[in-house]
N, C-alpha and C positions, 0 to 999 in steps of 0.2 A: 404696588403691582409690578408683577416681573415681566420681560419683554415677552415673553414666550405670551403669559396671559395678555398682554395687550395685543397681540398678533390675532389669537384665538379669539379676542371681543371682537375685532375688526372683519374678523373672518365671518363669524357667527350672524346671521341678523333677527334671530331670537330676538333680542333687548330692541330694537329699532321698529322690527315688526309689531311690539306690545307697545311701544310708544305711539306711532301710527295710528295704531286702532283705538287704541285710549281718544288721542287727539281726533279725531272722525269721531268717534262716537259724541265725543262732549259737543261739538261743534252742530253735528246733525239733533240732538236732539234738546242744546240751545233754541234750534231755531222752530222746533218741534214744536216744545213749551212756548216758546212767545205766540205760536201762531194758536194754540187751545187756549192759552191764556188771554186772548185777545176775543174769544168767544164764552167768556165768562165761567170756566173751568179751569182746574190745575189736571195736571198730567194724570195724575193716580188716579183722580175723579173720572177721566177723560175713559183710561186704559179698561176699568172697571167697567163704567156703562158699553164701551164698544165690545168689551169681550161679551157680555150679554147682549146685545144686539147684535151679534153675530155668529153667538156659538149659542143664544137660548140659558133656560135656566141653569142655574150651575149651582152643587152645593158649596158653601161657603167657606169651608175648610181645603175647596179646594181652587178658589179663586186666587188666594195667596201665591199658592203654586206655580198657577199662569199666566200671573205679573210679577211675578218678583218680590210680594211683599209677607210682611208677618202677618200671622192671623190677627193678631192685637191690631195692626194698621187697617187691616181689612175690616173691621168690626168697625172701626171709626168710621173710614168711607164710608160704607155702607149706610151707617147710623145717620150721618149728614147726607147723602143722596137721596136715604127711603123719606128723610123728614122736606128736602125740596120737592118729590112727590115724584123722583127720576126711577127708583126701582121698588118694589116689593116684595118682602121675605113670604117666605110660604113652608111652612113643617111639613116635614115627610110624611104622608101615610103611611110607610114600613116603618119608619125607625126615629124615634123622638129626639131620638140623640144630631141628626140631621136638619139641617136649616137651607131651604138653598132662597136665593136671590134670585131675579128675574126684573127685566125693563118693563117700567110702567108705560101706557100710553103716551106718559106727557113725557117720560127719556127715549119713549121712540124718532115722536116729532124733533125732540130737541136733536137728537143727533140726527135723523132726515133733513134737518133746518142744517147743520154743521160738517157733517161730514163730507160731502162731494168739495167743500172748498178746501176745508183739510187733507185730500186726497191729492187735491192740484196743488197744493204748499209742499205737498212729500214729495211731487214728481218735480217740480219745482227743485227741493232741498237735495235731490238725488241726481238733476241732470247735468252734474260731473262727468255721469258714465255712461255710453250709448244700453242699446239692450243688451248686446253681447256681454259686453261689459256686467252691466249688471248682474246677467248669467250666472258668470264666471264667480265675481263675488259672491253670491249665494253661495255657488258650488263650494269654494275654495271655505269661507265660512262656517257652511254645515260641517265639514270635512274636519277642519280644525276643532269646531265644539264637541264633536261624537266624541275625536281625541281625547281632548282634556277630560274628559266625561270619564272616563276609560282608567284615568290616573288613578 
């Protein structure tokens, strides 16, 4: 590495800022996972029933989408939740080709029974930053991801 580029890394805080956020996010969502995993769920399990319990039925091609995972992983969730009796598939009336997922009764309670504590573990895992704080993060966040989005 020549001086000039060690000058421009020092300068730059690109690389520091991606360390940062790397580091936060592992850390924040460590403590995520232990706190759903301590209420007899894994994260994906968790991320899947809340997103139906809070956005309603979804088709299942597109749940992936909205967690992050591949359809193949989604089909597995899925398959293990509907057989603990947490959601229910239901075929399209328009179009056969469509499957969507929906919270049963018994994943509603369950997460009614889970979620308000989960809620105070996140403010909780979050009060690092006042609101303003907080704010600003979202802002600066969104801002950043539209970016990259964009590349």
């Amino acid at each position: 590495m020549t001086e000039e580029t060690l000058i421009v890394k020092k300068q730059d805080s690109s690389l520091k800022l991606f360390v940062v956020l790397a580091k936060a996010y592992r850390a924040i969502i460590e403590q995520a996972e232990m706190d759903i995993k301590s209420k007899g769920l894994n994260l994906t399990d968790f991320a899947v029933l809340e997103l139906l319990f809070h956005r309603g039925k979804q088709p299942m091609q597109k749940i992936g989408d909205k967690i992050l995972m591949t359809s193949g992983s989604i089909t597995y969730i899925v398959n293990k939740l509907e057989k603990k009796g947490y959601l229910v598939r239901e075929a399209s009336p328009n179009d056969r080709r469509v499957t969507y997922a929906s919270i049963s009764d018994q994943g509603k309670e369950l997460l009614n029974s889970i979620f308000p504590a989960h809620w105070e573990k996140l403010k909780t895992i979050m009060n690092g930053l006042n609101d303003e704080e907080k704010d600003t993060a979202i802002e600066l966040l969104k801002k950043l991801g539209t970016t990259v989005k964009k590349i």
